[in-house]
C-alpha positions as CSV (number, residue, x, y, z in Angstrom):
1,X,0.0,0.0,0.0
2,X,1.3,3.3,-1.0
3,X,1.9,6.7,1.4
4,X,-0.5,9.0,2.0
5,X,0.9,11.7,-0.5
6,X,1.2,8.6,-3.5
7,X,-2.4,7.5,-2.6
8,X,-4.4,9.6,-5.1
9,X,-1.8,8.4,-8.3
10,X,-2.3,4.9,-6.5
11,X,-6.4,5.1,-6.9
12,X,-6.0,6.7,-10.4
13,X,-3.8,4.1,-11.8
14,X,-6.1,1.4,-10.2
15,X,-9.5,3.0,-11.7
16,X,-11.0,2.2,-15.5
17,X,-10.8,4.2,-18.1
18,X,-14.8,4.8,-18.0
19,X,-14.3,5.8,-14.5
20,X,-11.2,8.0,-15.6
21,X,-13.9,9.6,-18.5
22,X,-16.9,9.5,-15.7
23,X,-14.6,11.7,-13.1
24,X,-13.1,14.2,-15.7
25,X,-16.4,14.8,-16.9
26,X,-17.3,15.3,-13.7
27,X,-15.0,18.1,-13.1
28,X,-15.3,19.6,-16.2
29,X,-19.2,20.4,-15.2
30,X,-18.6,21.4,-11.9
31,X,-16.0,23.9,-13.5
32,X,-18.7,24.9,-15.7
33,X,-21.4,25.4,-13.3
34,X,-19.2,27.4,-11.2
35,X,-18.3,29.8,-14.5
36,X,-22.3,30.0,-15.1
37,X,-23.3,30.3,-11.4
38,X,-20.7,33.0,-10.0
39,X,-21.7,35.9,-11.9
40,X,-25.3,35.4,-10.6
41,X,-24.4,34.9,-7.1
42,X,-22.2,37.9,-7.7
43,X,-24.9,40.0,-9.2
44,X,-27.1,38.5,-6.2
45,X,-24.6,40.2,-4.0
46,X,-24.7,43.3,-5.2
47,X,-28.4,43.5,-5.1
48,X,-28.5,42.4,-1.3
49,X,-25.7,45.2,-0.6
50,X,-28.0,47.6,-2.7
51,X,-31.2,46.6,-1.3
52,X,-29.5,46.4,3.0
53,X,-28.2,50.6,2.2
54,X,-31.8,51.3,0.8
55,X,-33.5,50.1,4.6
56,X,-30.2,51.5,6.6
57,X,-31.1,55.1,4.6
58,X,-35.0,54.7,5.1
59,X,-34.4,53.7,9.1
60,X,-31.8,56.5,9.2
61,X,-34.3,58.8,8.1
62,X,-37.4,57.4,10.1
63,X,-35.1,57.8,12.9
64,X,-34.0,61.2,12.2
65,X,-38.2,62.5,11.7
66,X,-38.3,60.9,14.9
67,X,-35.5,62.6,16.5
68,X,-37.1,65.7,15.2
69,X,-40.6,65.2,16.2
70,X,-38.9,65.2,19.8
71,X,-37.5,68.3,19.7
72,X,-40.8,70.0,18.4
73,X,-40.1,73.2,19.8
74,X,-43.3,74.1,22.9
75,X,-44.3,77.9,23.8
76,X,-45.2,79.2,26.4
77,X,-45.8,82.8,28.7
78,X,-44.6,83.9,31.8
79,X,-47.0,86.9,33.7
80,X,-43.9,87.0,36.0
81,X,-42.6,90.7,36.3
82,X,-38.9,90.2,37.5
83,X,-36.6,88.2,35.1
84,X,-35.1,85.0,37.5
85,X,-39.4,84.3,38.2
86,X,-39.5,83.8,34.1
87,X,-37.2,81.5,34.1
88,X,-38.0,79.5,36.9
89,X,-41.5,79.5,34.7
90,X,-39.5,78.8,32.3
91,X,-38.2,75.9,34.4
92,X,-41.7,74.7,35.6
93,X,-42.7,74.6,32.1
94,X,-39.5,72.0,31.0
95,X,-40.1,69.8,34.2
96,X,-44.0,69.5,33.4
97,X,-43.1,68.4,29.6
98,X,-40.3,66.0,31.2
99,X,-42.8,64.5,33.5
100,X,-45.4,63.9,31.0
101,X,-42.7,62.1,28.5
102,X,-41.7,60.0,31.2
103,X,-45.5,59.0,31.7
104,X,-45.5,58.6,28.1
105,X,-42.5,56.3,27.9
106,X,-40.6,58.7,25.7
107,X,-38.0,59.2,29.0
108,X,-36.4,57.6,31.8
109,X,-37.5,59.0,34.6
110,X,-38.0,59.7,37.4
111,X,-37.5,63.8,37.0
112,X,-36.1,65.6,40.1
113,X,-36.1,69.2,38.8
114,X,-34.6,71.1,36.5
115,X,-31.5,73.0,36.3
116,X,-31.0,75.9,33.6
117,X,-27.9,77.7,32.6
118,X,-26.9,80.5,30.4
119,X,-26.2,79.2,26.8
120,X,-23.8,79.3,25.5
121,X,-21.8,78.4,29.2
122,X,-19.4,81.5,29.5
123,X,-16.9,82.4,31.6
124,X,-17.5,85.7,33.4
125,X,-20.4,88.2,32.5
126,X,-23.6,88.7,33.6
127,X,-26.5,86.3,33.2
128,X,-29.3,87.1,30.7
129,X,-32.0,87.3,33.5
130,X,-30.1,89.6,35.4
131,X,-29.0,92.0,32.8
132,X,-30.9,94.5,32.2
133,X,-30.0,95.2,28.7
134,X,-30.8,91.8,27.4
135,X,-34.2,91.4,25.6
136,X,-33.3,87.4,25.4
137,X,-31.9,84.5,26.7
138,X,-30.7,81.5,25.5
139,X,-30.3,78.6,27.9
140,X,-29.4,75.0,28.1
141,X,-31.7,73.4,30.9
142,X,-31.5,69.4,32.0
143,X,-34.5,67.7,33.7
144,X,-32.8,66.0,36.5
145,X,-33.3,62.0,36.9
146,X,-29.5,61.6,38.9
147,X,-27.1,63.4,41.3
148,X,-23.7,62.6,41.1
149,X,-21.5,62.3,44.1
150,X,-20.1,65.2,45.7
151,X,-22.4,68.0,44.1
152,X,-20.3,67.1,41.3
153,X,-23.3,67.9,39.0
154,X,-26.7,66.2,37.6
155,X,-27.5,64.0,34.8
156,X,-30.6,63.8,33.2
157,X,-32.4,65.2,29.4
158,X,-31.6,68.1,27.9
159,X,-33.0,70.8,26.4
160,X,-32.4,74.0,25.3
161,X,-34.9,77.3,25.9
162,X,-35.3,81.2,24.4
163,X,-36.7,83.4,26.4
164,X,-37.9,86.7,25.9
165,X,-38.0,88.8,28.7
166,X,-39.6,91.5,26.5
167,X,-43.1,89.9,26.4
168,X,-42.3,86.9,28.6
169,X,-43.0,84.8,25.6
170,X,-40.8,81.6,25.4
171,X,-39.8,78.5,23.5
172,X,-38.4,75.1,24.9
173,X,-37.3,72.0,22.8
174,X,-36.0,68.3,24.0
175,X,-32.8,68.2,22.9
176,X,-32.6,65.1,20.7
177,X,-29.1,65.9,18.8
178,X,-26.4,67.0,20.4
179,X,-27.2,69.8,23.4
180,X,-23.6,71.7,22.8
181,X,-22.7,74.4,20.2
182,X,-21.4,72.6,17.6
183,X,-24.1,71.7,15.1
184,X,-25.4,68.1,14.3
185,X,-25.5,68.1,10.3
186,X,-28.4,65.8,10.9
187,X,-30.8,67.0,13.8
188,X,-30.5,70.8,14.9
189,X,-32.0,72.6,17.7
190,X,-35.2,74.5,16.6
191,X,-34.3,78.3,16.3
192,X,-37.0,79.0,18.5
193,X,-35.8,77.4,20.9
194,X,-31.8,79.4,20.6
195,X,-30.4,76.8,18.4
């Protein structure tokens, strides 16, 4: 009996010459259905790559009209007469809408309060509601659901909020995109609401 490596040559010698014809052939269709079958399963490829970036562009875009719908800008009035009792309307406004999308399931909850600040956060200056001169403010506001450790701060939802001290008229929107200054290219804050 021959080694492992001479055992094909071994069988092949040992076969007839219809079973020689029988194998070649054999091979020779296999060869051909592969030639006639690739292209297709290549073509079939392509169409399932086509057809997989068609539904990630259609969720992309059902999930930025979602992302949109959340950050519908609301309105609202403050009767107050001094500038820091807007905003804490302001505030009240933001914690009721945060309270009813956590009943709704839209949010994690449970909201705390709210916390606003001056937007866009600088360093030094006067605030909006306590400057006289300024007929606006722009704010970034977060609807508490967690304190960290060592009044390091708050998590929770943002959103972002125009008021005009002028009328008391204002605008608030849940931020869906990102809550800083630099622009999402997909989802932006409302300009009613300072974005």
């Amino acid at each position: 009996m021959p080694g492992f490596t001479e055992l094909p040559g071994w069988v092949w010698r040992r076969t007839t010459r219809g079973t020689r014809i029988g194998v070649a052939a054999l091979l020779v269709f296999i060869g051909v259905a592969i030639a006639v079958v690739a292209p297709s399963i290549s073509a079939s490829k392509r169409e399932r790559a086509k057809e997989d970036a068609r539904a990630a562009a259609a969720f992309e875009a059902s999930q930025i009209r979602a992302q949109a719908l959340a950050q519908k800008p609301r309105f609202g009035r403050s009767d107050a007469s001094s500038r820091v009792a807007m905003l804490h309307d302001l505030s009240g406004a933001i914690l009721t809408d945060a309270r009813k999308r956590v009943a709704a399931h839209e949010l994690a909850g449970p909201i705390r309060r709210v916390e606003c600040e001056r937007f866009p956060r600088t360093v030094g200056g006067i605030p909006p509601e306590r400057d006289p001169r300024a007929r606006s403010g722009r704010y970034y506001c977060v609807a508490v659901t967690a304190e960290l450790v060592r009044d390091a701060g708050a998590l929770g939802h943002p959103y972002r909020a125009l008021m005009h001290f002028d009328t008391g008229r204002y605008a608030f929107c849940k931020v869906s995109g990102r809550p800083d200054p630099t622009p999402d290219p997909k989802v932006v804050t409302p300009a009613a609401c300072g974005g």
